[in-house]
C-alpha positions, 0 to 999 in steps of 0.5 A: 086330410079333413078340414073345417073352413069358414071360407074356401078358395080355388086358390086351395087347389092346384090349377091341374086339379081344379077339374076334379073340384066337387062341391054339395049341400050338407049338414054340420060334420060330426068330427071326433076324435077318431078322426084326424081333422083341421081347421083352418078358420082363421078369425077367433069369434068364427071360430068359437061359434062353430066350436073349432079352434081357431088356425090362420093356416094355408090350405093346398087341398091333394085328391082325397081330402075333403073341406067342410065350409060354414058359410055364414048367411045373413050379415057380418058377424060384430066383433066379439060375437060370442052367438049367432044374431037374429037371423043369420045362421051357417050354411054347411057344404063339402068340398071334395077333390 
């Protein structure tokens, strides 16, 4: 499976997988409807910014699934933000295990 986060956790993985964990540096996934993908980005302004929909799910990632991770850099986001503020951007990287 092919997810999209805002966030990711080592409790989406299983203890016994936690050493097959790969993390790196990308830019923004192109995800089409070719592909099966999920989001799991949980607040509604995160999620219209990154034009995902929004999914309060529980992930428990299995080996072959990678999670693409917005991480939001530079402040909180105010509630209703329908852009980005002055100088905070989103920092992509993928999670594979």
């Amino acid at each position: 499976m092919i997810y999209v986060s805002n966030a990711f956790s080592l409790g989406m993985i299983a203890p016994d997988h936690l050493n097959m964990v790969r993390m790196e540096p990308t830019v923004r996934p192109c995800l089409g409807i070719t592909q099966s993908w999920q989001s799991c980005v949980g607040h509604a302004d995160t999620a219209a910014l990154l034009g995902v929909p929004m999914a309060r799910i529980t992930v428990s990632m299995v080996p072959g699934d990678t999670m693409y991770v917005a991480q939001l850099v530079g402040g909180r986001l105010p509630e209703g933000c329908t852009t980005l503020p002055p100088g905070a951007r989103f920092d992509w990287a993928k999670v594979t295990l």
